[in-house]
Residue frames relative to the residue before (quaternion, step in Angstrom):
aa qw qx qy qz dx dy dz
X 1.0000 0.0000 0.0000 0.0000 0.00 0.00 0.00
X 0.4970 -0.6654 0.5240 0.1890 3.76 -1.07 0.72
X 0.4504 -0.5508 0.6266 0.3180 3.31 -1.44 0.42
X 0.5577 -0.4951 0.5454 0.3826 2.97 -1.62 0.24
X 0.6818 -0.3214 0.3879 0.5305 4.06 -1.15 -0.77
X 0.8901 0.4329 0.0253 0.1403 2.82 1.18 -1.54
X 0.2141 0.7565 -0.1393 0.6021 2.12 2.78 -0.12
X 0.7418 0.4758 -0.1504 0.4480 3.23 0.73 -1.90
X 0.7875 0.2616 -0.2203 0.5127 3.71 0.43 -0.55
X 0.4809 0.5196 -0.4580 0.5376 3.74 1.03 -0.30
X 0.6124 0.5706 -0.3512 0.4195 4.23 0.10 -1.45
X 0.7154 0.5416 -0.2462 0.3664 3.76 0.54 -1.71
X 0.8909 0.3239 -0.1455 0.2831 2.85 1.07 -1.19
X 0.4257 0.7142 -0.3742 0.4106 3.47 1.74 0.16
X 0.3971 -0.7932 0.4446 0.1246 3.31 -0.65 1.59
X 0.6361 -0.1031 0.2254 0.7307 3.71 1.39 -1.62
X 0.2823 -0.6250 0.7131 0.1451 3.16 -1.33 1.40
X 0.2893 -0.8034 0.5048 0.1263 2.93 -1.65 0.86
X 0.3438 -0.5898 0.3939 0.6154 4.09 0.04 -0.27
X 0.8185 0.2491 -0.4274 0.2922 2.78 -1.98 0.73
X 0.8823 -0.2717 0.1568 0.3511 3.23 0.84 1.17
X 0.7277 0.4747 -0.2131 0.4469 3.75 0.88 -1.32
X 0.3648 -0.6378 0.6781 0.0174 3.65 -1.04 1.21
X 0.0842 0.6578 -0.7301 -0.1648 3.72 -0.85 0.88
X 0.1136 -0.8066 0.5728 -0.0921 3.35 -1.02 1.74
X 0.5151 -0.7252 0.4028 0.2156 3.09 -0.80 1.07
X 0.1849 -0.8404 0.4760 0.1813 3.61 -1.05 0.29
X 0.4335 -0.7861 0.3482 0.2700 3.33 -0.63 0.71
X 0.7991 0.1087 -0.0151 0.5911 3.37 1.16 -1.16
X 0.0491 0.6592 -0.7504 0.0018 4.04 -0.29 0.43
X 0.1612 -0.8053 0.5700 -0.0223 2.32 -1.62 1.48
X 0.0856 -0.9359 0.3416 -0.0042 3.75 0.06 0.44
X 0.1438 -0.6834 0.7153 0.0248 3.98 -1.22 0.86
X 0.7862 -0.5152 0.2697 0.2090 2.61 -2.19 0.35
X 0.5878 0.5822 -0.2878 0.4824 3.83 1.35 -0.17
X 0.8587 0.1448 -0.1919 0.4526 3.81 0.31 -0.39
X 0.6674 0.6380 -0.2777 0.2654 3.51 1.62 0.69
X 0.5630 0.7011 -0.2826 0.3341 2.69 2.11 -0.65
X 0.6567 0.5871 -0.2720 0.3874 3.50 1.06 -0.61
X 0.5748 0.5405 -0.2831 0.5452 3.07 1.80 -0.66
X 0.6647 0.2432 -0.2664 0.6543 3.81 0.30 -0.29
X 0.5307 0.3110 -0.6210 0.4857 4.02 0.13 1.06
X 0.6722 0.4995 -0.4046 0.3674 3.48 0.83 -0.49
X 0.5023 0.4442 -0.4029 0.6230 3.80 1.62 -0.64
X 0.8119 0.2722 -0.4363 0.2764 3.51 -0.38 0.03
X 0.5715 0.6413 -0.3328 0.3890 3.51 1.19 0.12
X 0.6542 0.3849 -0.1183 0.6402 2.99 2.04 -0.53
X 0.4173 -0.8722 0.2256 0.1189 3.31 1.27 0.36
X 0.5700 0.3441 -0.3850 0.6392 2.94 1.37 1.26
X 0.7996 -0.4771 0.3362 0.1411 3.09 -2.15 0.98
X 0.3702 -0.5963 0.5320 0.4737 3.54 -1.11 -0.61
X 0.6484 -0.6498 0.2945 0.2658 3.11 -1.10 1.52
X 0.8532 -0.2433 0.0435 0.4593 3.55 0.94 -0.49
X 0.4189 -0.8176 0.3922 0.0465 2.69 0.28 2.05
X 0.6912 0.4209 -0.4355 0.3944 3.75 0.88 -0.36
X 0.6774 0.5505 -0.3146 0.3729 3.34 1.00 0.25
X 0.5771 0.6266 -0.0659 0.5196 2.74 1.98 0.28
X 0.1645 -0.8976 0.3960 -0.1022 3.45 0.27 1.39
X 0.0353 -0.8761 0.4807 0.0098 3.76 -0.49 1.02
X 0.4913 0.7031 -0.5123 0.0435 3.86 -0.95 -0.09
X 0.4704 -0.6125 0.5495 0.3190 3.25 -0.89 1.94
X 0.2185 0.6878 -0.6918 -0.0230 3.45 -1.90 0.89
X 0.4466 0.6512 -0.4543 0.4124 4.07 1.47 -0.26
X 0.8149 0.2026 -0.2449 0.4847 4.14 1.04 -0.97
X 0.3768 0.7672 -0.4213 0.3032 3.14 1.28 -0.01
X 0.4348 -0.6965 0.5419 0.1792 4.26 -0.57 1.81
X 0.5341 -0.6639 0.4640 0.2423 3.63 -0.89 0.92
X 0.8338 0.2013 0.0159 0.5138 3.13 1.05 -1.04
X 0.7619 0.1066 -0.2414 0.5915 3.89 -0.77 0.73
X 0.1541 0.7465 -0.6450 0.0547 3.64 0.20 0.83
X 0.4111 0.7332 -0.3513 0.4123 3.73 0.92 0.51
X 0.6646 0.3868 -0.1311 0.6257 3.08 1.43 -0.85
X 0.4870 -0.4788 0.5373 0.4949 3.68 -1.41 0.65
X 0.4991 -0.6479 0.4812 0.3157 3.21 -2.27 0.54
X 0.5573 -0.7206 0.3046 0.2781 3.45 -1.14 0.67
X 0.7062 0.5487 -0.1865 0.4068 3.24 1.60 -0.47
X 0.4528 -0.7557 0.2940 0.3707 3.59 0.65 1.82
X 0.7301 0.3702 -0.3975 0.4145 3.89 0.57 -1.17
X 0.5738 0.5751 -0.3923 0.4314 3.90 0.47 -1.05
X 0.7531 0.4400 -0.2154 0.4392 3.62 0.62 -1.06
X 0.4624 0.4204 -0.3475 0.6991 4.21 1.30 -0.42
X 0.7277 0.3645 -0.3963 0.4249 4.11 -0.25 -0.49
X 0.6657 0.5467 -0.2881 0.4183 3.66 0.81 -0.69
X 0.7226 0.2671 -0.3518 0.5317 3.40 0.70 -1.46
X 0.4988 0.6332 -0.4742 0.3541 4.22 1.02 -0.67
X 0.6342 0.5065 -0.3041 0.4988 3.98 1.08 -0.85
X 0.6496 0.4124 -0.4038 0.4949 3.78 0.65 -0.84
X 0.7152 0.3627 -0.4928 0.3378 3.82 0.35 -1.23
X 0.7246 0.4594 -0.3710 0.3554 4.09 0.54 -1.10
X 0.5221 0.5738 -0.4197 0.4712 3.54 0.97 0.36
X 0.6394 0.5742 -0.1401 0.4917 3.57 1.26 -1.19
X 0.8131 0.3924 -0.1489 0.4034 3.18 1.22 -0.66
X 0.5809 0.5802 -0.0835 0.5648 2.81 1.90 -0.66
X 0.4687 -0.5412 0.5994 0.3578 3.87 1.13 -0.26
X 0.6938 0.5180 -0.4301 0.2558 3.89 -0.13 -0.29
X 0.7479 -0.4677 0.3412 0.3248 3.65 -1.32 0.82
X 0.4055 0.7649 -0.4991 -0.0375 3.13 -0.64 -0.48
X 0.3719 -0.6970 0.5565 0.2573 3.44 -0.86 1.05
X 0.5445 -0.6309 0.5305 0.1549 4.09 -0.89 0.92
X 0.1731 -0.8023 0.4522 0.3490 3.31 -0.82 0.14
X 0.2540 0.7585 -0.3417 0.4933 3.09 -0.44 1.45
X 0.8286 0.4994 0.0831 0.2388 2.53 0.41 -2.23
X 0.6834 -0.4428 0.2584 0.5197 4.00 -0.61 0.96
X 0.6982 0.5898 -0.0940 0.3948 3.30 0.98 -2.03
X 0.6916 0.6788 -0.1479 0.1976 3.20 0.40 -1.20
X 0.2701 0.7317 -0.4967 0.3807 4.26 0.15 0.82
X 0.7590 -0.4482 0.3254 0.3421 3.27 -1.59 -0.49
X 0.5856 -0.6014 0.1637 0.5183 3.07 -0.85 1.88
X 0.7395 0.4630 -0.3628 0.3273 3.91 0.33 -2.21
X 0.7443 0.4169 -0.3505 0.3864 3.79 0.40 -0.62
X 0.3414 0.7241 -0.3529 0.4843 3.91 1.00 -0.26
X 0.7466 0.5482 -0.2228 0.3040 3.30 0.43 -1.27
X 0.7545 0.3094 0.0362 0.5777 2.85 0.79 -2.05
X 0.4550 0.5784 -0.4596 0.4971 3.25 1.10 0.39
X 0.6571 0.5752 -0.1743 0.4550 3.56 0.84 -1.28
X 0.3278 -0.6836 0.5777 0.3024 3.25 0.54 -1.06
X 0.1973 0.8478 -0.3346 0.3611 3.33 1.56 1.03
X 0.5708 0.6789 0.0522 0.4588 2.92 1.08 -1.63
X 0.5089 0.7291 -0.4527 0.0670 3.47 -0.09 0.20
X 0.6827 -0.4114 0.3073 0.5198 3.95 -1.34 -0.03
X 0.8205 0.4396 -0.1139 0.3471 3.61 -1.02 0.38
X 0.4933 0.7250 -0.2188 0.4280 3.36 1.50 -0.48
X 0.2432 -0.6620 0.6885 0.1691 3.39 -1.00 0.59
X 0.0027 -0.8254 0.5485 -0.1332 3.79 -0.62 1.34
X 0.1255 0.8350 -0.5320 0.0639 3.23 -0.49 1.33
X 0.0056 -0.8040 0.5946 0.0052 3.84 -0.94 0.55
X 0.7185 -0.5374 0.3683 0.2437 3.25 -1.63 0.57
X 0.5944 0.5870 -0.1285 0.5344 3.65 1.42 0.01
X 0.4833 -0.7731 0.3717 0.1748 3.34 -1.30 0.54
X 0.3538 0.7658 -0.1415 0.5180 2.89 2.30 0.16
X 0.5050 0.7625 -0.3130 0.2561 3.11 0.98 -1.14
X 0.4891 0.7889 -0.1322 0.3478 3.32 1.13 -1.08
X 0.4851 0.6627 -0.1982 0.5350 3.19 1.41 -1.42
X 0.6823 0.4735 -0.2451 0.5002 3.92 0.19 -0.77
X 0.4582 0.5872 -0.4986 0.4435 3.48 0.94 -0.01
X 0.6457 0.5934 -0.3287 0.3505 3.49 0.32 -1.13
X 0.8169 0.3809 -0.2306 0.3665 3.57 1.30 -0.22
X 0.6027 -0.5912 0.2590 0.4692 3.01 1.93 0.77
X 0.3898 0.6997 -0.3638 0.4756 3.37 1.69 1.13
X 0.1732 -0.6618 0.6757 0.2747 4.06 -0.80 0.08
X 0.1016 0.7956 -0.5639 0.1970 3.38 -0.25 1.18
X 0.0525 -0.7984 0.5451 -0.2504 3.75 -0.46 1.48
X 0.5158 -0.6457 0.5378 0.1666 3.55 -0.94 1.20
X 0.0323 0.7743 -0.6319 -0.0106 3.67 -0.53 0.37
X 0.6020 -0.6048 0.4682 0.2295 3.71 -1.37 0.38
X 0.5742 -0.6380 0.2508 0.4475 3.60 -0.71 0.03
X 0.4461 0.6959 -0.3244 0.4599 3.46 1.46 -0.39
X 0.6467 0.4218 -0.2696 0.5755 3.37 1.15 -1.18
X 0.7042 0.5033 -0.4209 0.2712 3.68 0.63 -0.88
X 0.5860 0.6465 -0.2064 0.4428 3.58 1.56 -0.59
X 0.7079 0.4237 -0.3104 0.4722 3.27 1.95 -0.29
X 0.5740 0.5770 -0.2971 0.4994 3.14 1.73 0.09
X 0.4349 0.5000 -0.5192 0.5397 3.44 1.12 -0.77
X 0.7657 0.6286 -0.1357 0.0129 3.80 -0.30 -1.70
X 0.7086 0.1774 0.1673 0.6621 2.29 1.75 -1.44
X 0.3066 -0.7112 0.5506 0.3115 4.26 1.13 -1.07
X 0.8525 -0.0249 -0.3123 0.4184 3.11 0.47 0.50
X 0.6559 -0.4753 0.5554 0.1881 3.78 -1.55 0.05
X 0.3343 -0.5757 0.7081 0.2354 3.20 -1.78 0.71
X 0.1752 0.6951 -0.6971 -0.0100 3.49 -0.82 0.47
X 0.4348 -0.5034 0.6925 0.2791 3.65 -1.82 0.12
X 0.3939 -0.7668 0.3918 0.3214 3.43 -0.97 0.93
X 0.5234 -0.6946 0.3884 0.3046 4.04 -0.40 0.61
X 0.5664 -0.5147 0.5418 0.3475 3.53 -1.18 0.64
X 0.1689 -0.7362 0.5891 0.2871 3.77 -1.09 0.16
X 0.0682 0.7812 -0.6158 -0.0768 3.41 -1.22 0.08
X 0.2237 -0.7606 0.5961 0.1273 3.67 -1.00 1.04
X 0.0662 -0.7835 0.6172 -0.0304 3.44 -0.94 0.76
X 0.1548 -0.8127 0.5473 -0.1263 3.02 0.13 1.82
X 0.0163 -0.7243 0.6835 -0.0889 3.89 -0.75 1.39
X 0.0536 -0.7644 0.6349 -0.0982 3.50 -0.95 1.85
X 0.4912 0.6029 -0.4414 0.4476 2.98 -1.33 0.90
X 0.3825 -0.7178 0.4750 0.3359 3.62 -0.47 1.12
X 0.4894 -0.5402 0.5533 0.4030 3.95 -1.39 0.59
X 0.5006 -0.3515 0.7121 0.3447 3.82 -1.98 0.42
X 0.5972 -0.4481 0.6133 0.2575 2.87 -2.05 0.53
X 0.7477 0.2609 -0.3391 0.5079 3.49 -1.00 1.48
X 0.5917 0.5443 -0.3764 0.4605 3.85 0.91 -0.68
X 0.2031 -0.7597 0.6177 0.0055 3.14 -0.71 1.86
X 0.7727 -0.1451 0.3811 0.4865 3.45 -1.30 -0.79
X 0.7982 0.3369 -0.1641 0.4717 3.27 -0.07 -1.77
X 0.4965 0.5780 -0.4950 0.4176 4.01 0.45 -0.27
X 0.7909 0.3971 -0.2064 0.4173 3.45 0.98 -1.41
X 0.5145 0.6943 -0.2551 0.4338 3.28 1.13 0.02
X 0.8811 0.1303 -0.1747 0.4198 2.62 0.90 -1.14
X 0.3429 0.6035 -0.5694 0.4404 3.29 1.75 1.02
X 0.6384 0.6640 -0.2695 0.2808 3.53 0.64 -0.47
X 0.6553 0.3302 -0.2615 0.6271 2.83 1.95 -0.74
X 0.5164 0.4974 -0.5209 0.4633 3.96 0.72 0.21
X 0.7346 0.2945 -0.3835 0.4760 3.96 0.89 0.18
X 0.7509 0.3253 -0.2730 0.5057 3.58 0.66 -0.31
X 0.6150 -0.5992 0.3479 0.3765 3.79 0.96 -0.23
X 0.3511 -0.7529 0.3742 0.4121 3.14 -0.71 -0.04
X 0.3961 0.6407 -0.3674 0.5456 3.49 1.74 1.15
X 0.6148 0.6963 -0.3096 0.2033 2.84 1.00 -1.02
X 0.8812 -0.1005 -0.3354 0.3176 3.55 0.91 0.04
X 0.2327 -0.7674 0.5852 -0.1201 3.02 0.30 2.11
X 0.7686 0.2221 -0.1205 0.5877 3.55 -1.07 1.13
X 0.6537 0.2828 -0.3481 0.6095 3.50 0.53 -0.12
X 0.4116 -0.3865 0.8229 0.0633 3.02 -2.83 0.50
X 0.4766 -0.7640 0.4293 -0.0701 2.68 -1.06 1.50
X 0.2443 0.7883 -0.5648 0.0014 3.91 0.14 -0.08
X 0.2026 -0.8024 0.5585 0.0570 3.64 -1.29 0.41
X 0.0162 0.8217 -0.5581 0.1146 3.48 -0.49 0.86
X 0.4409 0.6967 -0.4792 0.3009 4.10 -1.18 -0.08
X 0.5449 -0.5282 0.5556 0.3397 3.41 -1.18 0.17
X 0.6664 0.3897 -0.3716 0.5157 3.76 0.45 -0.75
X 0.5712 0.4215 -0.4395 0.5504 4.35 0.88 0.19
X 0.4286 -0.7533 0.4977 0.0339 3.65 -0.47 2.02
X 0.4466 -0.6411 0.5023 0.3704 3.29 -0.56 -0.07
X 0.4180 0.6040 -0.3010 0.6082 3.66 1.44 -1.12
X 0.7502 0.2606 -0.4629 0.3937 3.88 -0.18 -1.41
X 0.2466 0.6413 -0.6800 0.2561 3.93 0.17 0.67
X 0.9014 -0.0334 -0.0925 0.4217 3.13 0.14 -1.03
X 0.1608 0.6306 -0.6076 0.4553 3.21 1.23 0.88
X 0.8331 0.3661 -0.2220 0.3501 3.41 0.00 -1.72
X 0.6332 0.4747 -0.3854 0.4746 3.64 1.07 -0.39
X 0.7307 0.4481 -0.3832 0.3440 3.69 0.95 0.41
X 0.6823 0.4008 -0.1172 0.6001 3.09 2.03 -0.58
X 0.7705 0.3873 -0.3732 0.3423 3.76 0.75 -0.70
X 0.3181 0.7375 -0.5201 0.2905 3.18 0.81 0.35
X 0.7573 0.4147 -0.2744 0.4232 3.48 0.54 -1.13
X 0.7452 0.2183 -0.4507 0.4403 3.66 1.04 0.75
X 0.3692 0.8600 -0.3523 0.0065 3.05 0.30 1.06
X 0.7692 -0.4976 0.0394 0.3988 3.01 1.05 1.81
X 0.2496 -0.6364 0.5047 0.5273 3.45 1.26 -0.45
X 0.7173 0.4383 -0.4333 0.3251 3.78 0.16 1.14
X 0.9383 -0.2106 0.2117 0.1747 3.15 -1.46 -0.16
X 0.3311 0.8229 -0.4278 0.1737 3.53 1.52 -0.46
X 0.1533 0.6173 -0.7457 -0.1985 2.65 -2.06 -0.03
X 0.4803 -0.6649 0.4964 0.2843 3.22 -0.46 1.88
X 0.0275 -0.8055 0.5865 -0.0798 3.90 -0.43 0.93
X 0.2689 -0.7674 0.5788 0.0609 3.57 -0.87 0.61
X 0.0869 0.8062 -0.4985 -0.3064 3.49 -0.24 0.75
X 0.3251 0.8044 -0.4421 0.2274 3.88 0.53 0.47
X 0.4775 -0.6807 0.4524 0.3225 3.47 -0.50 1.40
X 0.5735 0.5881 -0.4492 0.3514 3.87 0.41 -0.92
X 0.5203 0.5735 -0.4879 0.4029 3.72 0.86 -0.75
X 0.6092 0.3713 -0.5303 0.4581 4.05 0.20 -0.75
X 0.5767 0.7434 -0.2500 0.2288 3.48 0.63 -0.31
X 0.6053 0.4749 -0.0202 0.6385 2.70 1.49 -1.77
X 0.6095 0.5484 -0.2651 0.5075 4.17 1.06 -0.59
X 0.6324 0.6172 -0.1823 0.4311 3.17 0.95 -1.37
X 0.6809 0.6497 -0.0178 0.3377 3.04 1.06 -1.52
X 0.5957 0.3661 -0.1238 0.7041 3.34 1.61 -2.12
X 0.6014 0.6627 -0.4033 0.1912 3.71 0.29 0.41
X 0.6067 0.5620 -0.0601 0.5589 1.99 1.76 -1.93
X 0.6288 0.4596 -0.2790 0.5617 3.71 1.34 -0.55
X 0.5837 0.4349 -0.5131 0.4549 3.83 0.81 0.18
X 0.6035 0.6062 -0.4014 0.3273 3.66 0.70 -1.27
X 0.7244 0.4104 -0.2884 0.4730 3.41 0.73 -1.97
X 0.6848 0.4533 -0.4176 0.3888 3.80 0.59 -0.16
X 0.4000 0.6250 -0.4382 0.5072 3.74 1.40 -0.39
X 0.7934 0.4674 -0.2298 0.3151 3.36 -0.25 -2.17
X 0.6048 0.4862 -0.2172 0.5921 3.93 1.48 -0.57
X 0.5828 -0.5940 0.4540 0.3184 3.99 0.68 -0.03
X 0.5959 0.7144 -0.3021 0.2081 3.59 1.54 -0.23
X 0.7999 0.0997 -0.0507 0.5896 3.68 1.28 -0.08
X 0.4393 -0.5041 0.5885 0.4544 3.92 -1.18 -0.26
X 0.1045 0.8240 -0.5566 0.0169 3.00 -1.56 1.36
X 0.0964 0.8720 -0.4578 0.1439 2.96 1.14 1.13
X 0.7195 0.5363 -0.1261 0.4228 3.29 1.34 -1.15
X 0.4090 0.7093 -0.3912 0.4203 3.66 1.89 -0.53
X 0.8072 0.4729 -0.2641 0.2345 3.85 0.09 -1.89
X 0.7385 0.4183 -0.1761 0.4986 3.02 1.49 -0.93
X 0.5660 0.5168 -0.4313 0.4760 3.86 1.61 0.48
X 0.5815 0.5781 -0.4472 0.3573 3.91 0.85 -0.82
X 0.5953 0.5524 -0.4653 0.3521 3.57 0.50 -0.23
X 0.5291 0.5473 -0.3917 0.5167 3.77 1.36 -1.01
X 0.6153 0.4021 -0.6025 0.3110 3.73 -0.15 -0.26
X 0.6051 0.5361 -0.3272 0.4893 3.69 0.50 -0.27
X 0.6380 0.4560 -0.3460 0.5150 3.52 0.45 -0.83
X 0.4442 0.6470 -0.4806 0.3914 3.79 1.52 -0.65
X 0.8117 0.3317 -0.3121 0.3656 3.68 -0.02 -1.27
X 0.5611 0.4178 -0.5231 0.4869 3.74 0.31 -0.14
X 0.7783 0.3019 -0.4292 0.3448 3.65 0.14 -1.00
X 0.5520 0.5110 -0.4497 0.4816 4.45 0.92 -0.01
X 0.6594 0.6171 -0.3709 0.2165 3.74 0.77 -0.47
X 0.7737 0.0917 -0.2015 0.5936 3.57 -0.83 1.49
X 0.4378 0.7233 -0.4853 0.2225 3.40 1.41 0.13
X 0.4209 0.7092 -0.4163 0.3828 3.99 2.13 -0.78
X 0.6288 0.6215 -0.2457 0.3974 3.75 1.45 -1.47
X 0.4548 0.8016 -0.2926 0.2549 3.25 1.22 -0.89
X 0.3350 -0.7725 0.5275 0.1133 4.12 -0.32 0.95
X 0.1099 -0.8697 0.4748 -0.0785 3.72 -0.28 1.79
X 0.5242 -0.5645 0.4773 0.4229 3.78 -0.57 0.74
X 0.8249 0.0123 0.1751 0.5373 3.47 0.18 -1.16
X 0.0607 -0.7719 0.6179 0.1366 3.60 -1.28 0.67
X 0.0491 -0.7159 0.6925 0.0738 3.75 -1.15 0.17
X 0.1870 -0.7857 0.5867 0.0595 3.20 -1.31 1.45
X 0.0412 0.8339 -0.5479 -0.0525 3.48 -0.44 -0.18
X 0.0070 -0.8240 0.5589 -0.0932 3.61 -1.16 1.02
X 0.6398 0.5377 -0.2390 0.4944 3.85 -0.99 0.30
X 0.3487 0.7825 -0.3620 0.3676 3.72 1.82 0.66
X 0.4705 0.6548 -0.4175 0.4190 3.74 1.79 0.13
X 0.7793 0.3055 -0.2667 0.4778 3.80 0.36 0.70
């Protein structure tokens, strides 16, 4: 019998099970802004050490960050102390951080996969309830609190309990106009918007686009059940689709059009994609939900 996806990248990444349930699992990318970090690096400096490995560690203020004239200092005293506080504990700490301003620089979830940051297989955490969103690239990717974010700065990885899985497979070609979110949020008008608390998400079906990758990593976040997900594809074409946004970072690099430091050393993961999706269909789920009849 097969692992699920999620099985498959969750299993890889557990350092030492503990009793009662808790995995201490390792994380690949933590991502982070100016609102749920600052307390976490007062807590590294009160304890007098660093984040353990700042290259694994990815920053850019975007929650206080003024839609418009970002050229100018900000006007709003607390938004503006959290920003320049995010640039100095980043500065001090060794950690990325895209400026605001800067080529790089945007919202934390889209940044990523923009970057070539993102990748299949990863363990992805972030200070935010969004976080989720990174699923769509064949990531386990999960919001975490600031308490957690201080255990990741410290250490790279996280107590977690391991999550129930559930696939929710939705067949049937989409109506013209039926995006991502539409299906989402039919999904939560039958299963609630509880419904999969404690559970990991996966997605699968004919009416899940390839495209609604990142469709869905811009829009399905915002149903995401008040749980765990990672909006997962199991469809080989995705190494495709990855392959692809790569090949679209370089040609935008090679033109002056973006930071790509992070691009040469992702395109190789779109491959690593099909070994890590294989026999994943075989894969043994807590719970399934089908759904069909999404043309209208």
């Amino acid at each position: 019998m097969g692992k699920t996806l999620f099985d498959k990248v969750w299993d890889a990444h557990v350092v030492r099970q503990l009793d009662g349930g808790r995995s201490v699992l390792y994380i690949d990318r933590h991502y982070i802004h100016e609102v749920t970090s600052p307390v976490a690096f007062l807590g590294l400096k009160n304890r007098g050490i660093k984040v353990a490995r700042p290259q694994q560690t990815t920053g850019t203020p975007d929650h206080n960050v003024p839609t418009l004239n970002q050229d100018r200092p900000v006007a709003e005293e607390q938004s503006r102390k959290q920003l320049e506080s995010f640039s100095r504990n980043c500065e001090e700490n060794g950690v990325e951080y895209f400026k605001l301003g800067s080529p790089g620089h945007g919202v934390v979830h889209i940044v990523g996969p923009e970057q070539g940051i993102t990748q299949p297989g990863m363990t992805i955490v972030c200070g935010d309830s969004h976080t989720s969103t990174h699923g769509a690239f064949g990531a386990v990717a999960f919001g975490i609190g600031t308490s957690e974010v201080e255990m990741v700065f410290a250490s790279q990885c996280i107590l977690q309990p391991k999550p129930k899985t559930m696939r929710i497979t939705v067949n049937g070609k989409r109506g013209k106009g039926v995006t991502a979110k539409d299906i989402v949020l039919y999904i939560i008008s039958k299963i609630s918007a509880s419904g999969g608390t404690g559970h990991f998400i996966e997605f699968a079906g004919e009416a899940i686009p390839v495209a609604g990758a990142l469709q869905g990593a811009l829009n399905a976040g915002r149903g995401h059940l008040k749980a765990l997900i990672g909006n997962v594809l199991h469809r080989e074409e995705v190494g495709e689709l990855i392959a692809h946004a790569f090949a679209v970072l370089k040609r935008d690099a090679a033109f002056g059009g973006g930071v790509d430091r992070h691009a040469d050393k992702a395109s190789g993961k779109a491959l690593e994609f099909d070994e890590l999706i294989a026999h994943a269909f075989d894969g043994t789920f807590n719970e399934l939900v089908k759904r069909s009849g999404l043309g209208h």
